[in-house]
C-alpha positions as CSV (number, residue, x, y, z in Angstrom):
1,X,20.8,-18.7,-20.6
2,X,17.3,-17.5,-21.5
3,X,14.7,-18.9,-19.4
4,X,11.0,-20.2,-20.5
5,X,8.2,-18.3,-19.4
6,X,5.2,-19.4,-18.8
7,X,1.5,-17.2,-18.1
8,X,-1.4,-17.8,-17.9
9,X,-4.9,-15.6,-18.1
10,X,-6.4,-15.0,-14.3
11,X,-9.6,-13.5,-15.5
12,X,-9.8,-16.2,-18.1
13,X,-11.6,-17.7,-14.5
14,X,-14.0,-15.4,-14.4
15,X,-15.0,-14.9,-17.8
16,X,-15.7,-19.0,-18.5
17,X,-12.9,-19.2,-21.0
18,X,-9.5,-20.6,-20.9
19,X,-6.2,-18.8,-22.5
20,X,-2.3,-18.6,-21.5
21,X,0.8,-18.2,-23.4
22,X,4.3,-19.2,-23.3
23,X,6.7,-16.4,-23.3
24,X,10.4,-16.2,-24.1
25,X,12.8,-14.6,-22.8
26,X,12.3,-15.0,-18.9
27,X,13.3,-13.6,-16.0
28,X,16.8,-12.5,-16.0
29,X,18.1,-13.6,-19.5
30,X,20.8,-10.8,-20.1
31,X,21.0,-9.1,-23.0
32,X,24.0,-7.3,-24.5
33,X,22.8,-4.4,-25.9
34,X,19.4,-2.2,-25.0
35,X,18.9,-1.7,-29.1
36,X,19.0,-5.2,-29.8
37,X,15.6,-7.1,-31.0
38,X,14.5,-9.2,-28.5
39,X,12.3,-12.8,-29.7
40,X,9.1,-12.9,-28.0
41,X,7.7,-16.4,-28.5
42,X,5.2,-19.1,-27.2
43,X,2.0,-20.6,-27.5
44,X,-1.6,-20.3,-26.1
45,X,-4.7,-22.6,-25.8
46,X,-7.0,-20.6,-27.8
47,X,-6.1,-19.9,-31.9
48,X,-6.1,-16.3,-33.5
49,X,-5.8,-14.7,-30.0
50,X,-4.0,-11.5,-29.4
51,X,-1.4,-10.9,-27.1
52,X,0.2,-7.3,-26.0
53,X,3.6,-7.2,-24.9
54,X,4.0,-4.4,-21.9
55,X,7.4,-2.9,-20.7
56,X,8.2,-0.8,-17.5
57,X,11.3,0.4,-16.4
58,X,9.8,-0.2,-13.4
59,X,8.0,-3.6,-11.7
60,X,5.5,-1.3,-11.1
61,X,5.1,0.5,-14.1
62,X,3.3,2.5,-15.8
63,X,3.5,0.0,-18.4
64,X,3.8,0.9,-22.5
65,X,2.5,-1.7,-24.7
66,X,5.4,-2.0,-27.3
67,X,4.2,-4.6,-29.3
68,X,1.5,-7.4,-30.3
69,X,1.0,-10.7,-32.2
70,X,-1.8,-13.2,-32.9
71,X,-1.8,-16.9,-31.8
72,X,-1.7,-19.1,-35.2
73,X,-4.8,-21.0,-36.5
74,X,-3.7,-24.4,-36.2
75,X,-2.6,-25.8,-33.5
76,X,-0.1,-28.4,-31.8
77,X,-2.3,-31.4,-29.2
78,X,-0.2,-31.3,-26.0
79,X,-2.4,-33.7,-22.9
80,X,-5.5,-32.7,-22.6
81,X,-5.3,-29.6,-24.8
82,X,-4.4,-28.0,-27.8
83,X,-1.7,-25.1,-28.0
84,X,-2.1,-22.6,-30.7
85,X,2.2,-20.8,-31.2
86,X,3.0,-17.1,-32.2
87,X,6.6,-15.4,-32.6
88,X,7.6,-11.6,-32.5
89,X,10.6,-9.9,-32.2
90,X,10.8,-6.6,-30.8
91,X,12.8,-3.6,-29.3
92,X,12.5,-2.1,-26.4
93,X,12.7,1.7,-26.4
94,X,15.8,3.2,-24.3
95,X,13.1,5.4,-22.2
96,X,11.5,1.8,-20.4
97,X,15.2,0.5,-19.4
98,X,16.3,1.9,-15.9
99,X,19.8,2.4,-15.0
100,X,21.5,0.1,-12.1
101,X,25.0,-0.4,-10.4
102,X,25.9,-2.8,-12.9
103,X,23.9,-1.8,-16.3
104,X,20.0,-1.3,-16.8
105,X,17.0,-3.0,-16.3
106,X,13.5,-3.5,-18.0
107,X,10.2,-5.2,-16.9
108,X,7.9,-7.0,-19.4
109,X,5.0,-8.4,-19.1
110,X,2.0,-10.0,-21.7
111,X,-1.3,-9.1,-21.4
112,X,-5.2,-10.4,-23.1
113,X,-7.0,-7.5,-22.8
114,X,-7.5,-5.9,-19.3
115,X,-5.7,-9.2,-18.0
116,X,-1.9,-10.0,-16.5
117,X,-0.6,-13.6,-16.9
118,X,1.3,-15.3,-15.1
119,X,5.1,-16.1,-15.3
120,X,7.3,-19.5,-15.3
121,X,10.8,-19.6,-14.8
122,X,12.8,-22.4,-16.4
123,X,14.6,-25.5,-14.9
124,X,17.5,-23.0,-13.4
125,X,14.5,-21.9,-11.1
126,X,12.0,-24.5,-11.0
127,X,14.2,-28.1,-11.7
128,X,12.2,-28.8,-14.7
129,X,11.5,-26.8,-17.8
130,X,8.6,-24.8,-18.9
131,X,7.1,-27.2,-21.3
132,X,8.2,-31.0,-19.2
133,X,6.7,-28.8,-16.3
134,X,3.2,-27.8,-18.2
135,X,3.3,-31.0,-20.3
136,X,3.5,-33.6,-17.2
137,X,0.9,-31.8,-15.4
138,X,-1.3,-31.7,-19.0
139,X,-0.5,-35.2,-19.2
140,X,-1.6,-36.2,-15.8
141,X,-5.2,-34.4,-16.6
142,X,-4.7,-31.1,-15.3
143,X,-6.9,-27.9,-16.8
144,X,-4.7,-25.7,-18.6
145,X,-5.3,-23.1,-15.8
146,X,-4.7,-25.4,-13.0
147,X,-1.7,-26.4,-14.7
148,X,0.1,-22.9,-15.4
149,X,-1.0,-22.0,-11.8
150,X,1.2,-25.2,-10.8
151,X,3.9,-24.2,-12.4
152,X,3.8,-20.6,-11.9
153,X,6.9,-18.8,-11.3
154,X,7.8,-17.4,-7.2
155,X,9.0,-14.0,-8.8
156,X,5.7,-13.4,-10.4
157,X,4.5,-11.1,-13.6
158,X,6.3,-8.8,-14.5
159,X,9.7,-10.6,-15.9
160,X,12.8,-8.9,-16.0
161,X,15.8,-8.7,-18.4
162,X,18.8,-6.7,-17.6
163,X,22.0,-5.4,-19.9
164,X,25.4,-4.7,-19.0
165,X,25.0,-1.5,-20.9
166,X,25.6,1.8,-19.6
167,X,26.1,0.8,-16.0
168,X,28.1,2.0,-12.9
169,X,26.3,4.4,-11.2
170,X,26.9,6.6,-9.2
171,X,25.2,5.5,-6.5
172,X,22.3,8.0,-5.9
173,X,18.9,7.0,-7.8
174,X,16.4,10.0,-8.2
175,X,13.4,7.1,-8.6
176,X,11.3,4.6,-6.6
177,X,13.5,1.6,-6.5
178,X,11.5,-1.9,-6.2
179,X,13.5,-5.5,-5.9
180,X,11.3,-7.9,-7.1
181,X,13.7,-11.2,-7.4
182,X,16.9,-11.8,-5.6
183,X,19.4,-10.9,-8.8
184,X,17.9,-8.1,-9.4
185,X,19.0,-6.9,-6.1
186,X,22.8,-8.0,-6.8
187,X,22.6,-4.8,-9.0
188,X,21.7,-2.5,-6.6
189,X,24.5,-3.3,-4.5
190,X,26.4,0.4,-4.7
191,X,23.3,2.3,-3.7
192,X,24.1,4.9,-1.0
193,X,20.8,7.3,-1.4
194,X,17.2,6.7,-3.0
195,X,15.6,9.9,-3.7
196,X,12.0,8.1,-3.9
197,X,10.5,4.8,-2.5
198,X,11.8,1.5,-1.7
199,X,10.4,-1.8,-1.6
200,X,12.0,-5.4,-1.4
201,X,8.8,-7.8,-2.3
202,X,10.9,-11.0,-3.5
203,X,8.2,-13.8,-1.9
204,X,11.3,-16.1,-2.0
205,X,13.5,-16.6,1.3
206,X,16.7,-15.8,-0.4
207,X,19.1,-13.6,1.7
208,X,19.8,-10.0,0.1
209,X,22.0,-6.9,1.1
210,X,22.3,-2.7,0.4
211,X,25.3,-2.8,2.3
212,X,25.8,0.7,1.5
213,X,22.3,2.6,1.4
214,X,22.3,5.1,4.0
215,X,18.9,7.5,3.3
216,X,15.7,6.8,1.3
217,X,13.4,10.1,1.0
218,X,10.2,8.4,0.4
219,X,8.7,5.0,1.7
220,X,10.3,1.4,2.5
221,X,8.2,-1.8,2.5
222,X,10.4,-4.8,3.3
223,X,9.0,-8.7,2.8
224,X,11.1,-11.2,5.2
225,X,9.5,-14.4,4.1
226,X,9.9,-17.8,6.4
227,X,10.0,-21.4,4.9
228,X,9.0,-23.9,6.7
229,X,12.0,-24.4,8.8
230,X,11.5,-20.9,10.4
231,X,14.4,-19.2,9.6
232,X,13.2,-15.9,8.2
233,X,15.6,-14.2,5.4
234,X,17.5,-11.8,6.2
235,X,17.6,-8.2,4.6
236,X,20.7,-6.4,4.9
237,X,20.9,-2.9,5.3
238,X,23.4,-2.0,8.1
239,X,23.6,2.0,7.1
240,X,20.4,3.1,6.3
241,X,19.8,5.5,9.2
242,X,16.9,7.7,7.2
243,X,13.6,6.9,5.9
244,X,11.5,9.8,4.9
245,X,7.5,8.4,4.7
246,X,6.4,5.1,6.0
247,X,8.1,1.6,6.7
248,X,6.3,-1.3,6.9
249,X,7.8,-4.8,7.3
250,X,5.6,-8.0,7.0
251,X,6.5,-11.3,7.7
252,X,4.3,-14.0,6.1
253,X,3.7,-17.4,7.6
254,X,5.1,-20.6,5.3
255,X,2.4,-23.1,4.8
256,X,4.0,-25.8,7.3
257,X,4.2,-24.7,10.7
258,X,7.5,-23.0,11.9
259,X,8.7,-23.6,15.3
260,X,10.1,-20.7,17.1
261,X,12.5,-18.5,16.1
262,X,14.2,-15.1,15.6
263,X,13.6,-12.2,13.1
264,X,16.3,-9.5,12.6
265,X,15.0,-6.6,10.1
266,X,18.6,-5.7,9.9
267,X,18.3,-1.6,10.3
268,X,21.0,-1.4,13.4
269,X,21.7,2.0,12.1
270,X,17.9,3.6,11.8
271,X,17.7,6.2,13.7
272,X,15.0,8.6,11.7
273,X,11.6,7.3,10.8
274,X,9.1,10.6,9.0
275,X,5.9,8.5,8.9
276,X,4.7,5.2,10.3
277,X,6.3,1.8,11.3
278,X,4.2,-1.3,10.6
279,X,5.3,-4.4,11.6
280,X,2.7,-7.2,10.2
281,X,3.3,-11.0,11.2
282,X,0.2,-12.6,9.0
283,X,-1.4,-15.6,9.7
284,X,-1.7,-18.0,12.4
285,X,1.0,-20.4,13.7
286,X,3.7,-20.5,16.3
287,X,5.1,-17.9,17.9
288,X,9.0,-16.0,18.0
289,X,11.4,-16.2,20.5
290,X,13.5,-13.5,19.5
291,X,12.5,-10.2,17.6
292,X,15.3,-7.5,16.7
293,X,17.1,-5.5,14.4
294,X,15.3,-1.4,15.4
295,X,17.9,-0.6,18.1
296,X,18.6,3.2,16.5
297,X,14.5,4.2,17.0
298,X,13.8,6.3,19.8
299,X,11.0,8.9,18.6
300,X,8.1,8.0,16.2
301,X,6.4,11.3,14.8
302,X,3.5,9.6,13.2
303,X,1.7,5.7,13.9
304,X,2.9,2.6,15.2
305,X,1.1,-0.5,14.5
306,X,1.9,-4.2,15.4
307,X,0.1,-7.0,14.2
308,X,1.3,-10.8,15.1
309,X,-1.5,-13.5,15.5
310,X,0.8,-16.2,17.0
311,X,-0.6,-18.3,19.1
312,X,1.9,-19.2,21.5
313,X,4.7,-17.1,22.9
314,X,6.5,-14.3,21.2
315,X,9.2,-11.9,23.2
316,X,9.4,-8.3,21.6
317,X,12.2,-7.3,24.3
318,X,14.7,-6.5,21.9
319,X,12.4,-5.3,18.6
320,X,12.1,-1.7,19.9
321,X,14.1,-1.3,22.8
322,X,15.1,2.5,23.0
323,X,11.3,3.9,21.5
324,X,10.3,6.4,24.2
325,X,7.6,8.4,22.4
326,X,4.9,7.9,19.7
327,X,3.4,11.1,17.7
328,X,0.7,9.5,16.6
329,X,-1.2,6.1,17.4
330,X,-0.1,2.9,18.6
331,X,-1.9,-0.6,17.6
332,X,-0.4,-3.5,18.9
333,X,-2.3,-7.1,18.6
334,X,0.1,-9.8,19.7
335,X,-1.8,-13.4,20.1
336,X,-1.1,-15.9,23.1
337,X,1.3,-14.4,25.5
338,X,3.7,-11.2,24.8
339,X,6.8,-10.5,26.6
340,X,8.4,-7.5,26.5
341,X,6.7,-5.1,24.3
342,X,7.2,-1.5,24.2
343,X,8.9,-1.7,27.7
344,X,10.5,2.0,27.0
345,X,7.6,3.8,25.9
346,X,6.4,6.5,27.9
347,X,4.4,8.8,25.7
348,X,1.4,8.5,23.1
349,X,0.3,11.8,21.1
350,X,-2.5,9.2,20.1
351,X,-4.9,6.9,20.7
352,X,-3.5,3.4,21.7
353,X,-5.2,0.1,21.3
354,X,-3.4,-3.3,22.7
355,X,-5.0,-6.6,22.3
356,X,-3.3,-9.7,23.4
357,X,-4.5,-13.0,25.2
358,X,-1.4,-12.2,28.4
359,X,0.5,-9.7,28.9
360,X,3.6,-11.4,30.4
361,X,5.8,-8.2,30.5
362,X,5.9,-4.4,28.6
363,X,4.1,-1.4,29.0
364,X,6.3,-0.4,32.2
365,X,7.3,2.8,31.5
366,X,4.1,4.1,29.6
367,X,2.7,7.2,31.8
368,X,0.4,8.9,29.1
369,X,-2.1,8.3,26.3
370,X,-3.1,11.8,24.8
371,X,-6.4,10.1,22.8
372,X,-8.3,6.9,23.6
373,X,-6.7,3.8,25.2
374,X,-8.4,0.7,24.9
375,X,-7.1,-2.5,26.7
376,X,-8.1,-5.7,25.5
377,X,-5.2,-7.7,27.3
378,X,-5.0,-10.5,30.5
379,X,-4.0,-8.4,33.2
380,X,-2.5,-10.2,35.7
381,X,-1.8,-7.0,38.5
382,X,0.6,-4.5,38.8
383,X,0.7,-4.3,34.6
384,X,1.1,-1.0,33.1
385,X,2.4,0.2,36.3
386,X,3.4,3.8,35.4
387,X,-0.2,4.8,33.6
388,X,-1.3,8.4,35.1
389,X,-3.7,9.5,32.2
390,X,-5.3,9.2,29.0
391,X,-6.6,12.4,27.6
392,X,-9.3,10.3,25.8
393,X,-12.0,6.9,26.5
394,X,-10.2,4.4,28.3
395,X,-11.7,0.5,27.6
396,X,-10.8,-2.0,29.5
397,X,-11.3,-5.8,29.0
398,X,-10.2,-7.6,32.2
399,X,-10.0,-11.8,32.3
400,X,-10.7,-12.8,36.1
401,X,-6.7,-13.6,37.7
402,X,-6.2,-13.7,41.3
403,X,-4.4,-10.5,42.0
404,X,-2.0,-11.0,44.0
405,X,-2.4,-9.1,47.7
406,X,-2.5,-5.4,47.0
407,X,-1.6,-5.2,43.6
408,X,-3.9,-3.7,41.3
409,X,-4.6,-2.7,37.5
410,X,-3.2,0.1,36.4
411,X,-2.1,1.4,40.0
412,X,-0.8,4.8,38.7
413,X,-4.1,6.0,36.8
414,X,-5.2,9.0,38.3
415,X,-7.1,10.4,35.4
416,X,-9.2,9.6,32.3
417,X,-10.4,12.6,30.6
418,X,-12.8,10.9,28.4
419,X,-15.1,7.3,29.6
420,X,-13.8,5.1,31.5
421,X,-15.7,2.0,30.0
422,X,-15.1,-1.4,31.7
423,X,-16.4,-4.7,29.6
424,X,-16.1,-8.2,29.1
425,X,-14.1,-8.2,32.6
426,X,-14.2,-10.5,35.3
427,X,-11.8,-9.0,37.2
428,X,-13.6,-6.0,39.7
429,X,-13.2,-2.3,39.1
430,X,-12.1,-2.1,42.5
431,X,-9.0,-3.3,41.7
432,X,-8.6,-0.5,38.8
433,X,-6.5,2.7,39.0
434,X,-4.7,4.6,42.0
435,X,-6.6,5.4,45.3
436,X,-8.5,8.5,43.2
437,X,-9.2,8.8,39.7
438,X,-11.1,11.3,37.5
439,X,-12.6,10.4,34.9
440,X,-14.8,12.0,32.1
441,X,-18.3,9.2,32.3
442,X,-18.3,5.5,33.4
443,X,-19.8,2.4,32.0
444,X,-19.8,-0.6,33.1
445,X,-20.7,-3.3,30.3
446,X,-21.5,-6.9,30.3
447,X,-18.8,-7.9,33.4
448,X,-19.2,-10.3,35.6
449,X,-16.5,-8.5,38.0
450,X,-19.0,-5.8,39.0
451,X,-20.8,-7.5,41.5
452,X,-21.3,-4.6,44.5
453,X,-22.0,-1.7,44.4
454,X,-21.1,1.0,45.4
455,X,-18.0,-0.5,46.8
456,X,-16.6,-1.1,43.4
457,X,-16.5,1.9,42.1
458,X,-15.8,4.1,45.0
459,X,-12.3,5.4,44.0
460,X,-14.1,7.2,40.7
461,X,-14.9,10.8,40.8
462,X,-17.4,11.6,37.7
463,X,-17.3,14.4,36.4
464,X,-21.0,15.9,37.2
465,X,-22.1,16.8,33.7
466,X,-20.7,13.0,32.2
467,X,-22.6,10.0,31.1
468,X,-23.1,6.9,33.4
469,X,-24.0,3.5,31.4
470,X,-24.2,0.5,33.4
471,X,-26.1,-2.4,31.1
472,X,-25.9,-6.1,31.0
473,X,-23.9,-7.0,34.1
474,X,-25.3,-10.2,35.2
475,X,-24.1,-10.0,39.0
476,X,-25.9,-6.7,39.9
477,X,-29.9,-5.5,39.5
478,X,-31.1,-2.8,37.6
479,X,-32.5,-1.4,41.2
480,X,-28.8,-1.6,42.6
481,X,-27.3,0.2,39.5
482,X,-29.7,2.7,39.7
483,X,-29.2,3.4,44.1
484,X,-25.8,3.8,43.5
485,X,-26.4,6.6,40.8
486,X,-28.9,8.3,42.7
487,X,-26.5,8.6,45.5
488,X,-24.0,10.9,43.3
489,X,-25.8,14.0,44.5
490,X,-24.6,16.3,42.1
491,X,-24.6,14.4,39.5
492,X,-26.5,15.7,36.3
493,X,-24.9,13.8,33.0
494,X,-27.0,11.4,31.2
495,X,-27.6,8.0,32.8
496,X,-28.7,4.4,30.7
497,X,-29.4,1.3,33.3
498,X,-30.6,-1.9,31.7
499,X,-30.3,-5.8,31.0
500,X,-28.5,-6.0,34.5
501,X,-30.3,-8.4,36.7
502,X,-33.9,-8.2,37.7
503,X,-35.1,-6.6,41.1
């Protein structure tokens, strides 16, 4: 069954006028053969306007116009505005059909002039039809705009159609595959090897599967949207145990609040990764009890970044739970409280960055940052207990917990090439690092912590030649600050003392 479509102009916003169209066929309507003529009909709120039909064999083009029309003169009231109807047929040539497991696909889309409109999928999507959908919301004194906006379609511009011709393939695809609406993925079902990119960007929570896709040579970007209950959709791909550039996976947050709950990105079998992973949790809202589904990844050559702004509790014990080392960089921002995160990892060829309000467990078997390290997390004592060095600037941001007797921050740190810098931090530098540490220059910055010295800095050996900046700590005087520097005789680096208290 062919379903409406309805777009609608989104530069029309900017530009002060107001234009849309109705578009048949929709997304999905089948048709039997690629040759055929296919009816392109509709109406728009402005008369004599021209619309381009587009067509891709790919969502994400490039896109070939392959046809036009003009809106009529007169015009047919509907609410509060007046719709002006055009009608072409047209064929799509064989080179802008793709070939899937179970035929070949097209994308189409309409455009006014630089601009993409929007889609609208018929009652089989949406419960009501195109035109009852547009029409009630006309009729209840909704702008045109607003009113297409309303009823836009979840699978967004482009639409596709698909034909059982020349299908059954083999089950290898030399080209960037991109899954755009859950039926379109039914057709990908036999793939076994993508010689390109993948991407699964269907905004609807709909479950899909590749139960048989074992490698993809280029990129993968995966979407695992969450309605309002909280369970996420699930994505299955049980074999694929090679990606060749990047995979990122985002979560996005439903508009209603979610209460906790589990994520599996379903990759069991991923066990070879050639560029980045980014893990992206958008938005605010409540946290996850349960993250999985990256058991096979031991070894990242590139970046690993982590961003999750929930802002209550989230355990990433089972997420990554055999990664040992990290070529690149590591980012991980993880809200409220975080348990369990990167508990394996022992190496960083980068610089890492961790910012989360507690960290409640993880970090355990880290032991070396090659670049900078910057700490912006609650440590409570005893954290990051395996630390020895960071080739780079280490920051630290402290909050001010009651250590427990003995324990300390980072009580394997022996060395920091680069600054030690520590701001923000109510906690004392005394309780930072093992009995000795080297370190490249030291600043201490805006911390209430440092409140004596010498004594809290004692177990740091400068290096002679570094830089010493000690500014805008409220529980020390500038005259204190600068004794305790003028009793590192050798001393010779570049020194900035100020905004500490007054003598």
């Amino acid at each position: 069954m062919a379903r409406t479509t309805l777009f609608v102009l989104t530069a029309s916003l900017l530009a002060g006028t107001q234009a849309g169209c109705m578009l048949e066929p929709g997304h999905e309507q089948e048709v039997a053969l690629i040759s055929n003529s296919i009816s392109f009909a509709g109406a728009v709120p402005l008369s004599e306007r021209e619309v381009t039909i587009e067509a891709s064999a790919s969502p994400k083009g490039p896109f070939v116009e392959v046809g036009s029309v003009f809106s009529a003169a007169a015009g047919t009231p509907v609410g509060t505005t007046t719709l002006y109807g055009y009608a072409v047929d047209l064929v799509i040539p064989d080179e802008l059909w793709a070939e899937t497991c179970a035929g070949r696909e097209t994308f189409v889309r309409a455009k006014d002039g630089d601009a993409v409109l929007l889609t609208y999928d018929s009652e089989e999507v949406a419960g009501v039809s195109g035109a009852e959908c547009i029409t009630s919301r006309l009729d209840e004194g909704a702008h045109v705009v607003s009113a297409a906006y309303g009823c836009a379609s979840p699978y967004g511009s482009p639409v596709r159609l698909r034909s059982p011709q020349r299908g059954r393939h083999s089950g290898e695809f030399q080209r960037d595959v991109h899954i755009v609406n859950p039926h379109q993925a039914e057709d990908y079902s036999c793939a076994v090897q993508i010689d390109g990119d993948f991407s699964v960007t269907d905004p609807t929570p709909t479950d899909v599967s590749f139960p048989l896709l074992a490698t993809v040579t280029g990129s993968v970007e995966l979407l695992y949207p969450r309605p309002a209950s909280g369970v996420a959709r699930t994505i299955g791909l049980p074999l694929l145990a090679t990606v060749g550039g990047t995979l990122s996976l985002e979560s996005p947050r439903p508009e209603a609040a979610e209460p906790l709950t589990a994520i599996d990105f379903g990759m069991p079998a991923l066990d070879a990764l050639g560029g980045s992973l980014h893990i992206t949790f958008n938005a605010s809202g409540t946290g996850f009890d349960s993250l999985s589904g990256l058991g096979g990844l031991a070894d990242l050559p590139q970046d690993l970044a982590v961003t999750n702004q929930r802002t209550t509790d989230t355990s990433y014990g089972s997420l990554l739970p055999n990664l040992t080392s990290v070529g690149g960089n590591v980012e991980f921002v993880g809200g409220l409280t975080c348990h369990g995160i990167l508990d394996p990892l022992v190496t960083v060829g980068g610089s890492l960055w961790v910012e989360t309000t507690t960290l409640a467990s993880g970090l355990g078997s880290l032991a070396s940052v090659d670049g900078d390290a910057d700490l912006r997390i609650g440590l409570v004592g005893g954290d990051v207990p395996s630390l020895t060095s960071v080739g780079g600037d280490l920051r630290l941001r402290m909050d001010n917990f009651v250590l427990p007797p003995g324990a300390m921050h980072l009580p394997a740190l022996t060395l920091v090439q680069g600054t030690l810098r520590i701001y923000d931090s109510g906690s004392s530098p005394a309780a930072v690092g093992a009995a000795s540490v080297e370190v490249g220059g030291l600043e201490l910055d805006a911390s209430p912590g440092v409140d004596e010295l010498p004594a809290d800095v004692d177990q740091f050996a400068i290096e002679p030649t570094g830089p010493i900046t000690i500014v805008d700590n409220p529980n020390i005087t500038d005259c204190e600050a600068q004794s305790y520097v003028d009793s590192l005789s050798t001393h010779t680096g570049p020194v900035t003392i100020g905004g500490n208290g007054p003598c």
